[in-house]
N, C-alpha and C positions, 0 to 999 in steps of 0.2 A: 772682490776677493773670490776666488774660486774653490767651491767645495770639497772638501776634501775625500778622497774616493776610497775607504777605508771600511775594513768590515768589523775591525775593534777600535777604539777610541780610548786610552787612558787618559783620563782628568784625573791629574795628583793636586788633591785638596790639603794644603796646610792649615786651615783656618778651622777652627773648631765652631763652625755654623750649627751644629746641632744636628740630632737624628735626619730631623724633618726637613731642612732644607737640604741636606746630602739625598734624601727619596728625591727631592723635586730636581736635582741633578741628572740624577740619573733618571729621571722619569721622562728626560727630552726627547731620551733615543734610545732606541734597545743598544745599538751598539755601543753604551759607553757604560764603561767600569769605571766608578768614581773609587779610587783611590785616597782614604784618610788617614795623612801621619801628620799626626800633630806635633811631635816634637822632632827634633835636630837632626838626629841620626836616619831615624826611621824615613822623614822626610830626604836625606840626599841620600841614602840606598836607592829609594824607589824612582828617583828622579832618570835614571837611565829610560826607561819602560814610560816616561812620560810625554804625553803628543802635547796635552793640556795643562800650565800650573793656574792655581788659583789661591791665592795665600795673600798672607798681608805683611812675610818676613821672605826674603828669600834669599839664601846663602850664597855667595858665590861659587862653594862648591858642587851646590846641587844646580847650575850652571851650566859648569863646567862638563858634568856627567851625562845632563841631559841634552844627547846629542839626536833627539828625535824631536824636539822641541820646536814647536809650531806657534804658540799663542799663553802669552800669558794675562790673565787677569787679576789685578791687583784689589786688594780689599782695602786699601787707601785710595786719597786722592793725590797725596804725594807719591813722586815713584821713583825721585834721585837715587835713594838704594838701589832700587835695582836695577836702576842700569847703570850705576858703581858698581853693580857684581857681576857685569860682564856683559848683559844684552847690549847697549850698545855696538853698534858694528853685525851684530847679527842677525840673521834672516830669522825672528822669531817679533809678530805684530806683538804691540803692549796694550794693552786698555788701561782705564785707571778706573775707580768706583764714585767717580764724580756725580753726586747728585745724592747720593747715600747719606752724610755728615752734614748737609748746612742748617737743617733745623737745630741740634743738638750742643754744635758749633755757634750760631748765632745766638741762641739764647743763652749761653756762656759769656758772651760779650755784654750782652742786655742787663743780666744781673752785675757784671762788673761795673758797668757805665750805670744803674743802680742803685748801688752798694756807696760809688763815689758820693752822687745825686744827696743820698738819703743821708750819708753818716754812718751808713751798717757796718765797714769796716770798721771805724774807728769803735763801734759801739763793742762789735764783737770781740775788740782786742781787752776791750777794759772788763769786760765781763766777767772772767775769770777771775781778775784781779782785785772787785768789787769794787771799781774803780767807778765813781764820778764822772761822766764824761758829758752832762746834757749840754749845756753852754757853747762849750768848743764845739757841738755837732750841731747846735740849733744855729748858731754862726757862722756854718761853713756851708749848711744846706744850700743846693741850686738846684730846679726841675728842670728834666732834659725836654720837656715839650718847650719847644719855638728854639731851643740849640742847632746847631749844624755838625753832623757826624760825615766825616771826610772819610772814604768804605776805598781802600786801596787793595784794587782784585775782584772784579766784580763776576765770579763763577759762583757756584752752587753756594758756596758758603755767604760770600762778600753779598751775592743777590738775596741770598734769605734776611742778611743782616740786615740790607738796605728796606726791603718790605715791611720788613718787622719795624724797624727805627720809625719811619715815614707812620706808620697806626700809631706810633707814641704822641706825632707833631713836632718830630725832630726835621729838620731841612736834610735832605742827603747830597752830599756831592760825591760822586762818583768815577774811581781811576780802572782804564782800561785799556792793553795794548790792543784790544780789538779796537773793530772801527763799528759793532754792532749796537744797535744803543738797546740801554736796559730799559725797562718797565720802571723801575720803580728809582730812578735816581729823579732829581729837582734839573742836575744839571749833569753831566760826562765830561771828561778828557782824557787827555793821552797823559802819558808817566813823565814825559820832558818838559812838563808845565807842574809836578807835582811840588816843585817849590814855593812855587807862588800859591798854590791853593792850602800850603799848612798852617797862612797867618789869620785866615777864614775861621779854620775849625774849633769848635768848643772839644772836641773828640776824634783822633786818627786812627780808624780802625785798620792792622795787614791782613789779607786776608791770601796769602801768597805762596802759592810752591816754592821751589828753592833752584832757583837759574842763576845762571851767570849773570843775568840782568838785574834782577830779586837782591842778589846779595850784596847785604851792607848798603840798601837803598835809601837806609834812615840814619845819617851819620849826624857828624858834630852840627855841620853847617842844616841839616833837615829839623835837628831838635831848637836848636837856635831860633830857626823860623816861625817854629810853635808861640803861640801865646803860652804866657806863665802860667794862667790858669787852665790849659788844656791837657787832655788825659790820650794817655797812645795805650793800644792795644795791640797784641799779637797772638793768633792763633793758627798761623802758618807755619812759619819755619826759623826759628831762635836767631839762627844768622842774618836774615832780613834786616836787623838792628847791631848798630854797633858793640857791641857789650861795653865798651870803658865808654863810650859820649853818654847812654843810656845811665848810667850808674851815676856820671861829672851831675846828669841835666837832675834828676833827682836828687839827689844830695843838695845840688846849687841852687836850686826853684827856676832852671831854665821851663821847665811846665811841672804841674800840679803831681802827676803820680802816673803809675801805668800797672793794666791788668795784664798779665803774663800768662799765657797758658804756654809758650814755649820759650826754651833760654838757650842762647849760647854762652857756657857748654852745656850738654843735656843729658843726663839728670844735673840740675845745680847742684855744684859741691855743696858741699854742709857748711863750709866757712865762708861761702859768698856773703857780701855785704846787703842783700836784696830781698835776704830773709827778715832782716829786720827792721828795712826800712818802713816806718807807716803810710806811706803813699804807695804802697805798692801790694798787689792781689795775687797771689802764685798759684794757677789753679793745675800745675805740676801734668800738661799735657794731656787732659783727662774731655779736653772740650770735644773730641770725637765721639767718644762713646757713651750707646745709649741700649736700654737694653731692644730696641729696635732694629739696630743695626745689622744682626744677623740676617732677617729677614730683607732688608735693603739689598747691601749689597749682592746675597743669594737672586732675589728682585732680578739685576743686572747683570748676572753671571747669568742664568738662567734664561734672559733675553739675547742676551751675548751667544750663548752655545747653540739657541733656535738660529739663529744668524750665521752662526761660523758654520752649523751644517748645511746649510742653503747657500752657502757664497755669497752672502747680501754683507756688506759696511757695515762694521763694528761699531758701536758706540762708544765713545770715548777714548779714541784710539789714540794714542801717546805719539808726538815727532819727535824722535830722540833727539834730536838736532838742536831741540826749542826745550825738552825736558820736561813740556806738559801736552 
């Protein structure tokens, strides 16, 4: 990448990172005026006047405006949005904030795969209701240590997943389109053998952006493949899963239950049937955020911006082509 040869620099910040990491922005470079609108409007006015975005929403129309636009850095690790809102096709690099979320994400799943373990959900539902429930949860209990957790996506997230599981004495197997092998899987493969590897798992974690590959990767025939007693997990991207085979396999005891942090559609309507199923954990998209996070992905913008003023390779630079 070659440097940019500029004597002003606007970074238009959507993200509300805080006082202090907006100083450490702007403290890269004298030349750069970090720019913060946090809400809608305020954010696509300024976007004209913008070289730099950095935000975690980003409109199409402040897109469309921003006809100076050089580099965007995303405070997700998803970034279908936005290049739904028109990057695609145009000469402006993407990053994404990959490395930011998989502590926060992974121990989201930990507790879910837990919760199943222990009987906390069940416990927590009778709770309120001064409900009885020792029996049914002391006969339902299983420990995850000597289990096999099947980690589909093995980036920042799926890799934390995998590390953490492996200290419980879970087995990991491990899905990836790369051909790099992880540290902390038992075993690896590629995604055109992921059928065969879901009759293995006690547990199938997604751990997945949302591509034309990605979706609808867990149909009728992938939940079938499940043993009865195994638990699916998603804290990617709600499309990943079928919504009607996911709802048949639950209801039917095609597998045990499944922890949700994403659904398609998104937000769940309020009349879905998945609110009250008992085998199921709806942690309503919340598995990203930590109050850490601010300073993470700041972290990577911040690294990113010493980078983009030097002409040096961007981290985490998105192929629009591939969508991660």
């Amino acid at each position: 990448m070659t440097a940019p040869s500029l004597e002003r620099l606007v970074v238009l910040v959507g993200e509300d990172v805080g006082p202090a990491n907006l100083a450490r922005i702007g403290a890269v470079d004298p030349r750069l005026e970090v720019v913060f609108c946090p809400d809608v409007d305020s954010f696509v006015a300024a976007a004209p006047r913008a070289d730099v975005i950095f935000t975690k929403r980003l409109p199409a129309a402040a897109v469309a405006a921003a006809g100076r636009l050089r580099w965007v850095q995303a405070g997700t690790a998803g970034v279908e949005g936005m290049l739904a809102a028109g990057l695609r096709g145009r000469d402006v690099v993407l990053t994404n904030a990959s490395g930011a979320h998989g502590v926060p994400m992974a121990e989201v799943v930990l507790a879910m795969m837990l919760a199943f373990a222990t009987g906390l959900h069940t416990l927590l539902r009778a709770q309120p209701e001064h409900r009885r429930v020792r029996d049914a949860v002391v006969g339902a209990k299983f420990e995850l240590d000597g289990q096999t957790l099947l980690v589909v996506g093995l980036g920042d997230i799926g890799g934390t997943l995998a590390r953490k599981a492996r200290l419980l004495g879970m087995r990991v197997i491990g899905v990836r389109r790369g051909t790099s092998p992880s540290p902390d899987v038992d075993e690896q493969h590629r995604p055109d053998v992921l059928r065969d590897l879901l009759p293995r798992a006690d547990h199938v974690a997604l751990c997945l952006p949302l591509t034309g590959e990605t979706r609808g990767i867990i149909g009728e025939a992938e939940l079938r493949a499940m043993r009865p007693t195994a638990f699916i997990y998603n804290v990617g991207r709600g499309a990943s899963i079928d919504a009607d085979a996911l709802l048949r396999a639950l209801r039917e005891g095609w597998i045990a239950g499944a922890g949700l942090d994403v659904t398609d559609p998104e937000p769940l309507p309020a009349d879905s049937p998945l609110w009250d199923l008992p085998n199921v954990i709806l942690s309503q998209h919340t598995s990203g955020s930590s109050p850490r996070n601010a300073d993470r992905i700041t972290d990577i913008m911040v690294d990113n911006m010493s980078r983009y003023l030097q002409g040096a390779p961007l981290r985490n630079r998105i192929d629009p082509a591939r969508g991660y």
